[in-house]
OpenMM code with the backbone's topology and positions (N, CA, C; nanometers):
from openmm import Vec3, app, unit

residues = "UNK UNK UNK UNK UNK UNK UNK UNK UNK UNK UNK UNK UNK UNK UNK UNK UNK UNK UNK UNK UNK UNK UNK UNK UNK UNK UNK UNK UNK UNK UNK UNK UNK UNK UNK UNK UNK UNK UNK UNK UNK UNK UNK UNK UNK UNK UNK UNK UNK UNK UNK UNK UNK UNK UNK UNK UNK UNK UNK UNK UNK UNK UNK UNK UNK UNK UNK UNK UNK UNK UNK UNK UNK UNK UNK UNK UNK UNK UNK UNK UNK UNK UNK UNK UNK UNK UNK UNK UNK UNK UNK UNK UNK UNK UNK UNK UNK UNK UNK UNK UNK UNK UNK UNK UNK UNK UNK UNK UNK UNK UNK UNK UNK UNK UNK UNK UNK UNK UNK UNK UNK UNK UNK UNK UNK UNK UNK UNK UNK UNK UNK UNK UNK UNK UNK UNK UNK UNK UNK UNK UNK UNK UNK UNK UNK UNK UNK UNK UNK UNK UNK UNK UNK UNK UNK UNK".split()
positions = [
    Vec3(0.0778, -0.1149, 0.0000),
    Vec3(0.0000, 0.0000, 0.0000),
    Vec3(0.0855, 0.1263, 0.0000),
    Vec3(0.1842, 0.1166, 0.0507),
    Vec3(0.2518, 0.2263, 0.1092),
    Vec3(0.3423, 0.2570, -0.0718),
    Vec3(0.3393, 0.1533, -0.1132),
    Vec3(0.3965, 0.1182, -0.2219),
    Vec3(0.2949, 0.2322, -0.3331),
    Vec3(0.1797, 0.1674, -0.3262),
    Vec3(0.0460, 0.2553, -0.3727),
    Vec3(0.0798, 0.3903, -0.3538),
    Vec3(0.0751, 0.4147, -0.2458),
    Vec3(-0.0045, 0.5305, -0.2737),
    Vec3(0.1960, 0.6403, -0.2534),
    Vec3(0.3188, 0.5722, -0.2895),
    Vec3(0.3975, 0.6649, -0.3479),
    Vec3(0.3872, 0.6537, -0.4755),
    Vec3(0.3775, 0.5595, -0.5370),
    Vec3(0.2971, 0.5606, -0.7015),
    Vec3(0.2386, 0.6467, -0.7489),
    Vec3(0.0936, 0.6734, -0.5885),
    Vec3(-0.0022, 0.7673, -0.6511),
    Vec3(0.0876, 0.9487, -0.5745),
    Vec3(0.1314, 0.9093, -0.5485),
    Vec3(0.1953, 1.0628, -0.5173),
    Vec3(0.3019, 1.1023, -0.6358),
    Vec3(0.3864, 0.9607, -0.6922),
    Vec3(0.4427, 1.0126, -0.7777),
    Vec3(0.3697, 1.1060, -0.9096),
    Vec3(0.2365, 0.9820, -0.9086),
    Vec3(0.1893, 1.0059, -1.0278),
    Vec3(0.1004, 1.1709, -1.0283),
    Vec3(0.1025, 1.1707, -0.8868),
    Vec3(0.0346, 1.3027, -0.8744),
    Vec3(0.1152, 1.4327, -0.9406),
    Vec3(0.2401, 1.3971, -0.8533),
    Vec3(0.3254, 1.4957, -0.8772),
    Vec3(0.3464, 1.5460, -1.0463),
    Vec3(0.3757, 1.3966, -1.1158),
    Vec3(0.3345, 1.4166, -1.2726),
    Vec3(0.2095, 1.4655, -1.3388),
    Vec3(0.1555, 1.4309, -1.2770),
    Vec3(0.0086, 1.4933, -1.2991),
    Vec3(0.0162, 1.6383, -1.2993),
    Vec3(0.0863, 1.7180, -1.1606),
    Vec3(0.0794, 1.8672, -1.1648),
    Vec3(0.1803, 1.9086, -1.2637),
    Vec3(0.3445, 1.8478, -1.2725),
    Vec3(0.4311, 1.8698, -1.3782),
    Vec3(0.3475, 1.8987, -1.5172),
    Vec3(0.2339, 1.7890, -1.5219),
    Vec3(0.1586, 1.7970, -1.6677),
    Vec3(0.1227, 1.9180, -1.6730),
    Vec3(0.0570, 1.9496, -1.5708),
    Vec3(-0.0715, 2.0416, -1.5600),
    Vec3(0.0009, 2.1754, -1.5595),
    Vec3(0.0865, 2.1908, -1.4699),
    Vec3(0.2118, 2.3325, -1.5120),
    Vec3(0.2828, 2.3397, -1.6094),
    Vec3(0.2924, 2.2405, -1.6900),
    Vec3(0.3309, 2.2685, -1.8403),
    Vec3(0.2295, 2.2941, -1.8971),
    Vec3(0.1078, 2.2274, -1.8755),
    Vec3(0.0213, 2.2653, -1.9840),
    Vec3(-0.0588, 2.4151, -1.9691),
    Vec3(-0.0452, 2.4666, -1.7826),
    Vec3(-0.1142, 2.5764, -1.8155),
    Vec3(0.0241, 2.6754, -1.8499),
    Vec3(0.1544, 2.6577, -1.9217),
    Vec3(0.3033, 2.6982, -1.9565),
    Vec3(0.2474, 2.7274, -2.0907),
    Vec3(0.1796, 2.6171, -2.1539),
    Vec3(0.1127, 2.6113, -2.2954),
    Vec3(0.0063, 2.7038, -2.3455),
    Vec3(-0.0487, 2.6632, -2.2029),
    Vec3(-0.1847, 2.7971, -2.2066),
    Vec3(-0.1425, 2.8648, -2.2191),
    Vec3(-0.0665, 2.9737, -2.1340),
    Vec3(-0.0300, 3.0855, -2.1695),
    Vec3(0.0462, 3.1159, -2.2693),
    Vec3(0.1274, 3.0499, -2.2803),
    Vec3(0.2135, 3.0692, -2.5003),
    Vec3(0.1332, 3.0588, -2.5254),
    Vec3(0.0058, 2.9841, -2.5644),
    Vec3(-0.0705, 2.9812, -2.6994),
    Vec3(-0.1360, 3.1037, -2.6722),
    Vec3(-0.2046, 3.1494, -2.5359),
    Vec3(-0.3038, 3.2685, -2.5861),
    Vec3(-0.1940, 3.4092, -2.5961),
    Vec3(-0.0614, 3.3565, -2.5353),
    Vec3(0.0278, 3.5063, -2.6393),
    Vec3(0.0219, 3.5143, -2.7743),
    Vec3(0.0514, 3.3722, -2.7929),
    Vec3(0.0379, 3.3652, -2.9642),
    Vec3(-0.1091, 3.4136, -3.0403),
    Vec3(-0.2057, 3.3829, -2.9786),
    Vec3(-0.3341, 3.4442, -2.9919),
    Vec3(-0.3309, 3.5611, -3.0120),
    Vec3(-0.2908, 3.6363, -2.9076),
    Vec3(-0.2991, 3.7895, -2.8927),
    Vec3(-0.2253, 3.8645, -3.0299),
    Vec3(-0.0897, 3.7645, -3.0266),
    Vec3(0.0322, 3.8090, -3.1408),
    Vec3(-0.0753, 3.7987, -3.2680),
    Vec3(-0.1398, 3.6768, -3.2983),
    Vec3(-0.2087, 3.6575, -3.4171),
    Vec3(-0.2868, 3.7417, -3.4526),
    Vec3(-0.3606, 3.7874, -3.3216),
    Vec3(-0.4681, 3.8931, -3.3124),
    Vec3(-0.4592, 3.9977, -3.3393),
    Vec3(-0.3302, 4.0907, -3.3220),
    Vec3(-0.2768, 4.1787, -3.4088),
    Vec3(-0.2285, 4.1756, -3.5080),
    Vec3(-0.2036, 4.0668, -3.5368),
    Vec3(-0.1395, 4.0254, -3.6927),
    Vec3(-0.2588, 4.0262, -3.7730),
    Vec3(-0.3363, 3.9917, -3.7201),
    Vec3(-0.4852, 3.9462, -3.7991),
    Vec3(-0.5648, 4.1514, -3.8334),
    Vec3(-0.4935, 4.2464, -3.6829),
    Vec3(-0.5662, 4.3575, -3.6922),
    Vec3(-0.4740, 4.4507, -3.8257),
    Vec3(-0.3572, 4.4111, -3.8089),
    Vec3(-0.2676, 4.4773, -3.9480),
    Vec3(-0.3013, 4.4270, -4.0354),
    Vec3(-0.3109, 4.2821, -4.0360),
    Vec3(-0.3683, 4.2652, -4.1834),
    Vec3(-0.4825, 4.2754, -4.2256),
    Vec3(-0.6005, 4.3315, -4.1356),
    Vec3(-0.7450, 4.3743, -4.1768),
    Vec3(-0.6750, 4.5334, -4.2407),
    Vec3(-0.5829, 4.6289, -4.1737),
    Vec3(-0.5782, 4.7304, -4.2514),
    Vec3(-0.5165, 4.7340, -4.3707),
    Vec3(-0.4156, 4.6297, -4.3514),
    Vec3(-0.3430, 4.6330, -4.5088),
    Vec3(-0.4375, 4.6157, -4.5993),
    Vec3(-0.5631, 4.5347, -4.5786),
    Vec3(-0.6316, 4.5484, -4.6799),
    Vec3(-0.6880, 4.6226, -4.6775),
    Vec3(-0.7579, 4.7055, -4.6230),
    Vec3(-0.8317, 4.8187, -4.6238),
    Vec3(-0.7067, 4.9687, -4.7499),
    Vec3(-0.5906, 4.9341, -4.6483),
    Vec3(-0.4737, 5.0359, -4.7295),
    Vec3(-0.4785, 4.9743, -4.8955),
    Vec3(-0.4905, 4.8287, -4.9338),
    Vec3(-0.4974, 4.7678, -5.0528),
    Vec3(-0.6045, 4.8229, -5.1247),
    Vec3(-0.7000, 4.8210, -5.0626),
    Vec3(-0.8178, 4.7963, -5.1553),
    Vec3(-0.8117, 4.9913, -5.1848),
    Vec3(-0.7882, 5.0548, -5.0915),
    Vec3(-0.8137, 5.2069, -5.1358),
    Vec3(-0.7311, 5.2599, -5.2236),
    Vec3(-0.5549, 5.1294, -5.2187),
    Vec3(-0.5074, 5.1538, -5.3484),
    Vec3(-0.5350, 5.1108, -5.4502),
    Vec3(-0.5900, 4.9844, -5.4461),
    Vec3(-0.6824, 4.9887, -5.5950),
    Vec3(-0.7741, 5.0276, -5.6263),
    Vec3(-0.8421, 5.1341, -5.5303),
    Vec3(-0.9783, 5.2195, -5.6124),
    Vec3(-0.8790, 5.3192, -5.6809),
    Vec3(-0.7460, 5.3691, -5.6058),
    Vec3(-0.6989, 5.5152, -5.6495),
    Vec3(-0.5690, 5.4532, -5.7663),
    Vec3(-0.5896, 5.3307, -5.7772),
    Vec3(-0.5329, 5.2861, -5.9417),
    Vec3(-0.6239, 5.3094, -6.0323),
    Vec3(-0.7127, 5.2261, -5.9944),
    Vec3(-0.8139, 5.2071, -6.1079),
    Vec3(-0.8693, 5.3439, -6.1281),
    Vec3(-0.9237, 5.4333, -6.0496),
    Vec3(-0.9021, 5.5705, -6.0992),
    Vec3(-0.7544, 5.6708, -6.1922),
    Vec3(-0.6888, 5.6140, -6.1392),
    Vec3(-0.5415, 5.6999, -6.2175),
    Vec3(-0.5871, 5.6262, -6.3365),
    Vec3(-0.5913, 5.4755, -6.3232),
    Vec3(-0.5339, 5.3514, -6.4870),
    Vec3(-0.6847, 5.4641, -6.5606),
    Vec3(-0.7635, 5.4629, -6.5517),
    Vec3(-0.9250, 5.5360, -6.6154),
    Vec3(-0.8756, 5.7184, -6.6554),
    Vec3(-0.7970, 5.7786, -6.5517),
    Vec3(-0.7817, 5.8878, -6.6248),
    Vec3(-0.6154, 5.8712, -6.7202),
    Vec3(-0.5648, 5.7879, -6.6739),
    Vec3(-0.4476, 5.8000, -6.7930),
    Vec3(-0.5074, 5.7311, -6.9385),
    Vec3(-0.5597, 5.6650, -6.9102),
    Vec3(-0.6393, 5.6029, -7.0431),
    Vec3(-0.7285, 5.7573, -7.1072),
    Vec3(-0.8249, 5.8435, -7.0271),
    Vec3(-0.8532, 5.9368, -7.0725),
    Vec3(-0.7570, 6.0106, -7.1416),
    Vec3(-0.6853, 6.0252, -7.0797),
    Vec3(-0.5890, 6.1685, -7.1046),
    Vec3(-0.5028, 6.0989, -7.2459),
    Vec3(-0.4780, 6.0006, -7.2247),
    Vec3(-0.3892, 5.9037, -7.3582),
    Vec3(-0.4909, 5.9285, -7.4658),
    Vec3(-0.6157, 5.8943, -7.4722),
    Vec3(-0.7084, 5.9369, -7.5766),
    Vec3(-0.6920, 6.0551, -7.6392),
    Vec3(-0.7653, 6.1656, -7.5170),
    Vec3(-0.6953, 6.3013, -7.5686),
    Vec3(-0.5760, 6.3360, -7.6254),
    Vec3(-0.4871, 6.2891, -7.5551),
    Vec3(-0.3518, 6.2846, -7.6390),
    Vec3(-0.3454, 6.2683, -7.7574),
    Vec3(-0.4125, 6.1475, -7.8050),
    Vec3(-0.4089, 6.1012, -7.9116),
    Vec3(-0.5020, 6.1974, -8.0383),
    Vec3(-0.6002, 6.1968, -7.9687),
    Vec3(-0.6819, 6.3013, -8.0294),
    Vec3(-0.6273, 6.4494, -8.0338),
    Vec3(-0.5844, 6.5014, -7.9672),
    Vec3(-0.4675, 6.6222, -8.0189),
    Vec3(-0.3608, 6.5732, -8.1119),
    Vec3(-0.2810, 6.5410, -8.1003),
    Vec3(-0.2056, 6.4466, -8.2325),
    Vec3(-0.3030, 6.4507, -8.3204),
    Vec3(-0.3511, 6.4001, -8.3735),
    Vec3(-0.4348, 6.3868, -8.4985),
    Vec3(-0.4757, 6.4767, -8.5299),
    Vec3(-0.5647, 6.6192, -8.4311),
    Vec3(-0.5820, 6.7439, -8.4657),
    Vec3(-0.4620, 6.8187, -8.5425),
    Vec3(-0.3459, 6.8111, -8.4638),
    Vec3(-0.2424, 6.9157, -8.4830),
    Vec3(-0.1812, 6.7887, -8.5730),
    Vec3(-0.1829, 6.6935, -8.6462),
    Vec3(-0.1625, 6.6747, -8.7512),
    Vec3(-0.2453, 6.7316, -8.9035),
    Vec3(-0.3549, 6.7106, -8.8322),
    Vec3(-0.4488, 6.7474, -8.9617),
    Vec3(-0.4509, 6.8854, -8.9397),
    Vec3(-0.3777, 6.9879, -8.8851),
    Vec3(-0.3641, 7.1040, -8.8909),
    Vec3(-0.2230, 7.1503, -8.9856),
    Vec3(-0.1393, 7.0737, -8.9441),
    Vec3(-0.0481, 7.0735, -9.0195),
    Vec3(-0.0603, 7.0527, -9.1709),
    Vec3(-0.0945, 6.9287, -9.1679),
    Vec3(-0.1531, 6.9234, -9.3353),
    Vec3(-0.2192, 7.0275, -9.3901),
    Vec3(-0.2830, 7.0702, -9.3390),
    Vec3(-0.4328, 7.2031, -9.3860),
    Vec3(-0.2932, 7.2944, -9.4209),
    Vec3(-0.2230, 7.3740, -9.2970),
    Vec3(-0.1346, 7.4586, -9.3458),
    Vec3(-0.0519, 7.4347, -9.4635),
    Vec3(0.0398, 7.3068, -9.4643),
    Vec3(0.1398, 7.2873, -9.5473),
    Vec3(0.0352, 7.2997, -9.7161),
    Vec3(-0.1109, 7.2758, -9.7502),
    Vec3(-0.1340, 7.2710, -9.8518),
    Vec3(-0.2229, 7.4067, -9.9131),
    Vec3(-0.2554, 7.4739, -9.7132),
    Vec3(-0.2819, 7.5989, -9.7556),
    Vec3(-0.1450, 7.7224, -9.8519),
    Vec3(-0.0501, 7.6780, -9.7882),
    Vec3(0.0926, 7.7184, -9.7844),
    Vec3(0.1283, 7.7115, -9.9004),
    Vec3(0.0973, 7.5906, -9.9707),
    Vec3(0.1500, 7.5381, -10.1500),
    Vec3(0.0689, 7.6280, -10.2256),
    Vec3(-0.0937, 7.6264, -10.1558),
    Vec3(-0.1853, 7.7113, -10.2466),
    Vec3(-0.1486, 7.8540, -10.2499),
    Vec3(-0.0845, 7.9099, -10.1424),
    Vec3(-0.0781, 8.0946, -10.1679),
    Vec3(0.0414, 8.0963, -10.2075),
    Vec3(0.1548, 7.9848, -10.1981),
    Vec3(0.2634, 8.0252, -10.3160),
    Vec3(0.2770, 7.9993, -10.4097),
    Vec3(0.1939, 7.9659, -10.4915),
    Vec3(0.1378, 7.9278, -10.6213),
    Vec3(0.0411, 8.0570, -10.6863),
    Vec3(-0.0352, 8.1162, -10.6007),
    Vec3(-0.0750, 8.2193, -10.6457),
    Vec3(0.0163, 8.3343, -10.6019),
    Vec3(0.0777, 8.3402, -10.5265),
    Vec3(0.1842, 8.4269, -10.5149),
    Vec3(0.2751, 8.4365, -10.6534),
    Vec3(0.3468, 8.2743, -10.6510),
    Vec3(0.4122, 8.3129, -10.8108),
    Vec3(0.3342, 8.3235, -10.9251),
    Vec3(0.2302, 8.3366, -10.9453),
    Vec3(0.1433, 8.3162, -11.0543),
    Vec3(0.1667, 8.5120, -11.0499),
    Vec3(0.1328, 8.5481, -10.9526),
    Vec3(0.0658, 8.6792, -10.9100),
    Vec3(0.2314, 8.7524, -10.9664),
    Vec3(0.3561, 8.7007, -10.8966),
    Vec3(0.4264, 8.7854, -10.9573),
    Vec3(0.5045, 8.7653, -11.0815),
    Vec3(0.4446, 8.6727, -11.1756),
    Vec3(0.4549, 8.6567, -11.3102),
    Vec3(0.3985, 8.7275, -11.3907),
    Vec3(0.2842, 8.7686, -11.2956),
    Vec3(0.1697, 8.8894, -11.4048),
    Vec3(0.2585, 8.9750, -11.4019),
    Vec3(0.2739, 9.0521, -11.2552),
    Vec3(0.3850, 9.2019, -11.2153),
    Vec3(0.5025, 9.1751, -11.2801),
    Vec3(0.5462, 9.0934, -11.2904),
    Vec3(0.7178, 9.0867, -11.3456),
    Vec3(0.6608, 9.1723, -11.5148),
    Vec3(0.5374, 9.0507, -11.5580),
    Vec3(0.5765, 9.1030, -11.7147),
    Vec3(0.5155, 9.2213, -11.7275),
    Vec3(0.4218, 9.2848, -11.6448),
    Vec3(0.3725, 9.4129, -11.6677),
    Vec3(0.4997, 9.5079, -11.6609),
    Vec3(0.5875, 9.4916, -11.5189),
    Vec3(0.6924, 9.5684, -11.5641),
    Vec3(0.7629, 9.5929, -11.6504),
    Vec3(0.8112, 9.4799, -11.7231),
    Vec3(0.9005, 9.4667, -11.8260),
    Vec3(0.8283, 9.5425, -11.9260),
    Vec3(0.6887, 9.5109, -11.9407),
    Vec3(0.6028, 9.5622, -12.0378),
    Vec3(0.5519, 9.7437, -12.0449),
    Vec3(0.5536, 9.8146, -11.9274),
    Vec3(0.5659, 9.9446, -11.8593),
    Vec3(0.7428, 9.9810, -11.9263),
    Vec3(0.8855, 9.8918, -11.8717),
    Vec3(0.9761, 9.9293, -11.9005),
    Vec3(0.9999, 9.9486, -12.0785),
    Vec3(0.9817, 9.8393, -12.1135),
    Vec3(0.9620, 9.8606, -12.2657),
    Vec3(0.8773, 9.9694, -12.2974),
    Vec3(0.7555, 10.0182, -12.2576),
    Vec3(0.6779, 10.1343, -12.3335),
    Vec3(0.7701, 10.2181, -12.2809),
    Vec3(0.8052, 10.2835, -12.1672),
    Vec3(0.8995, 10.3319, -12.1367),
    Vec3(1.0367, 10.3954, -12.2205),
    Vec3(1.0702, 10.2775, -12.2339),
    Vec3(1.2161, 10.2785, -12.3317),
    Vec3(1.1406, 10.3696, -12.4732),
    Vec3(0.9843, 10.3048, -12.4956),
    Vec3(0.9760, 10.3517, -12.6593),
    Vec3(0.9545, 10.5020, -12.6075),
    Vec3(0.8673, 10.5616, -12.5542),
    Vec3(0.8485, 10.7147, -12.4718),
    Vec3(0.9773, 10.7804, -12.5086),
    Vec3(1.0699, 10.7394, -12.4225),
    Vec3(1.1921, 10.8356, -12.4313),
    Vec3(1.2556, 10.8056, -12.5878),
    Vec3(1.2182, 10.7190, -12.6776),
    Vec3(1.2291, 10.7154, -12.7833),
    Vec3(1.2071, 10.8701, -12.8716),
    Vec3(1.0590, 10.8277, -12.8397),
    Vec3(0.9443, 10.8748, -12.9245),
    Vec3(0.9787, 11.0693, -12.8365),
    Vec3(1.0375, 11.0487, -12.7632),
    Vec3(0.9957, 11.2227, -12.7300),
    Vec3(1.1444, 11.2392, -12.7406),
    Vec3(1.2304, 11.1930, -12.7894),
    Vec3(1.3403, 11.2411, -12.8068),
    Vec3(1.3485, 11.3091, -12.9872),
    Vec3(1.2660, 11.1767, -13.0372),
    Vec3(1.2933, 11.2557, -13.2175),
    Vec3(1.1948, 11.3357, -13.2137),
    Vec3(1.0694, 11.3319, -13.1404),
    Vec3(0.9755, 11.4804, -13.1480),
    Vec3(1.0541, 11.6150, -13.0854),
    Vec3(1.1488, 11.5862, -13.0105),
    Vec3(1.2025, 11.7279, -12.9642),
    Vec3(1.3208, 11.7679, -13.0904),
    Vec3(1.3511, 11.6338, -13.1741),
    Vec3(1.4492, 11.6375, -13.2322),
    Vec3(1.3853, 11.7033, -13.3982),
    Vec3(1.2587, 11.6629, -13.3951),
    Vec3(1.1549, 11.6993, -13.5154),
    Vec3(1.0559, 11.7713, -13.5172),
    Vec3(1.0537, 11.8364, -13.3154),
    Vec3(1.0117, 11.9608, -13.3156),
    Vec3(0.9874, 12.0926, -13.4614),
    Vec3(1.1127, 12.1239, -13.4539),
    Vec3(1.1377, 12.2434, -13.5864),
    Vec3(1.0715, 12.1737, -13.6839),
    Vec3(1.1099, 12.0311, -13.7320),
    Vec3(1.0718, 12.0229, -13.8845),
    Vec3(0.8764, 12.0402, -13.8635),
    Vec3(0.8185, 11.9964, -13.7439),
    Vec3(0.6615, 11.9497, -13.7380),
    Vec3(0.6691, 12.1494, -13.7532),
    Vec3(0.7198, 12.2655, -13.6707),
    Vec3(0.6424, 12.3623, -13.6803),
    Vec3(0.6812, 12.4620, -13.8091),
    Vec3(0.7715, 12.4078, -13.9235),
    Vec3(0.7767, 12.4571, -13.9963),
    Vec3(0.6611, 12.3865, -14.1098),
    Vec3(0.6831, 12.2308, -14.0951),
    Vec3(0.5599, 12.1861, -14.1459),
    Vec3(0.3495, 12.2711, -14.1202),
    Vec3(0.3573, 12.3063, -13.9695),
    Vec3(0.2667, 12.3699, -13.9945),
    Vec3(0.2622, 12.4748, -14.0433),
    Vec3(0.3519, 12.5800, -14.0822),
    Vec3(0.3466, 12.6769, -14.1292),
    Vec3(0.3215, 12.6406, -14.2273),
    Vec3(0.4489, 12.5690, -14.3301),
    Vec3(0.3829, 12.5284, -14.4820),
    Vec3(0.2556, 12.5060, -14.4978),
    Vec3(0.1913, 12.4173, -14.3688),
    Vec3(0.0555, 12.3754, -14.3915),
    Vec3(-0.0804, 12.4706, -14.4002),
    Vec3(-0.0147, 12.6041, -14.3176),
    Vec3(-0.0745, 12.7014, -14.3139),
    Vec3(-0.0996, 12.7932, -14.4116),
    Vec3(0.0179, 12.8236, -14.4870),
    Vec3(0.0439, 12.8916, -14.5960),
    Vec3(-0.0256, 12.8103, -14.7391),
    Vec3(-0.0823, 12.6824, -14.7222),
    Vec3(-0.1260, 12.6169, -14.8007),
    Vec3(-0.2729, 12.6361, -14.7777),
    Vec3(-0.3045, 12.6302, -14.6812),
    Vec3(-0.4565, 12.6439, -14.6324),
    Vec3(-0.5025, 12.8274, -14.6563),
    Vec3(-0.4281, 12.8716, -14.6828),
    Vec3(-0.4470, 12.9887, -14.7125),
    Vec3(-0.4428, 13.0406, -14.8487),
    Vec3(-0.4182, 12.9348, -14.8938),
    Vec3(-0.3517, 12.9592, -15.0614),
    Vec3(-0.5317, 12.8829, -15.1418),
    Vec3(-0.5123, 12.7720, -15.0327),
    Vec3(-0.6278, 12.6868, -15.0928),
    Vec3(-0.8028, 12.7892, -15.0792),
    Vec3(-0.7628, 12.8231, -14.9706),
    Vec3(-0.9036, 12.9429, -14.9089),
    Vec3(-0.8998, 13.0794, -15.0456),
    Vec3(-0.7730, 13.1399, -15.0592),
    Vec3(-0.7657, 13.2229, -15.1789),
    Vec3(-0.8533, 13.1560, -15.3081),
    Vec3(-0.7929, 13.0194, -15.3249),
    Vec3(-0.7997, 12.9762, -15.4526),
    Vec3(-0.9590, 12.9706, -15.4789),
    Vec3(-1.0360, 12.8764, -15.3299),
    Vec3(-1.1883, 12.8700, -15.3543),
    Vec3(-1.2759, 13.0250, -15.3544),
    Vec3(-1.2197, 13.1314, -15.2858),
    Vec3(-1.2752, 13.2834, -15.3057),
    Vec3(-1.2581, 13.2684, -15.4579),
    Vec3(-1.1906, 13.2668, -15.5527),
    Vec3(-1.1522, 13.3348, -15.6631),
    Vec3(-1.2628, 13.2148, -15.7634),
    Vec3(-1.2436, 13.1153, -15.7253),
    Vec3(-1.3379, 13.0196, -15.8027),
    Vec3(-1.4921, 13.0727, -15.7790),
    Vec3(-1.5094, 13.0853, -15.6761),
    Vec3(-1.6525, 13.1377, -15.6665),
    Vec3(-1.6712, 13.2358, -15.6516),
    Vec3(-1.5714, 13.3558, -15.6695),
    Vec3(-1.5971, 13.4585, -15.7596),
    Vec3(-1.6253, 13.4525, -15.8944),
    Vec3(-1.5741, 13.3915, -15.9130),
    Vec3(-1.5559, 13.3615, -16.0909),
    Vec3(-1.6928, 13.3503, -16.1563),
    Vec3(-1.7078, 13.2345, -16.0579),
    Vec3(-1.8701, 13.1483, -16.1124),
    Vec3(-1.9774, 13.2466, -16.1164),
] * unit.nanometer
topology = app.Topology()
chain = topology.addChain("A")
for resn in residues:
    res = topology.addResidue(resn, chain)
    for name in ("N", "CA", "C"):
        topology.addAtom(name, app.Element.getBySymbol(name[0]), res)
């Protein structure tokens, strides 16, 4: 008996060894709990921090896609602006040289009458005398001719 019941004292004693390890356990595990429990509270915000960065992606990815459109759509404006100019550009220097092909030959055509002018008023200053002796002759003839018709129709 005596035998017994150090058995049962040993076994007691193991029994509490159990039992102080296990409430050793208890308490690690509910640290680990607690640890998890904040692990569990950061990672409820990381997602919360996640998810508000993917609303404020998916907003940026939606306006860079806008703005890339526009982009694109300016490009194409200020291309097709360019074109417009470069063929507005061909068209007014085309009538530009057209325009000063007329003026070139009018000048030339002004310079030539020109040239004949100082021609023409050089032998009239030069044929001055002969034109006002010519009118005299012409005069003296017209006077001869006026005599001649008095005397005829006197006659008659």
């Amino acid at each position: 008996m005596e035998e017994l019941k150090q058995m049962m004292t040993l076994m007691l004693e193991k029994v509490d060894r159990i039992n102080d390890g296990l409430e050793e356990v208890k308490q690690r595990l509910d640290a680990v709990e607690r640890r998890l429990d904040a692990v569990e509270q950061r990672l409820d915000t990381l997602e919360k921090r996640v998810d508000r960065l993917e609303v404020e992606t998916t907003k940026n990815s939606v306006m860079l896609e806008d703005l890339k459109r526009k982009l694109e759509l300016m490009a194409e404006i200020q291309q097709s602006h360019f074109e417009q100019d470069k063929r507005e550009h061909e068209e007014l220097r085309k009538y530009v040289d057209g325009r000063f092909v007329v003026l070139e030959f009018a000048a030339r055509q002004i310079s030539s009458s020109m040239d004949e002018m100082k021609k023409d008023i050089k032998e009239l200053k030069e044929n001055r005398v002969k034109v006002e002796v010519f009118y005299e002759i012409l005069g003296r003839h017209e006077v001869e001719i006026s005599n001649l018709k008095k005397a005829v129709f006197s006659a008659n």
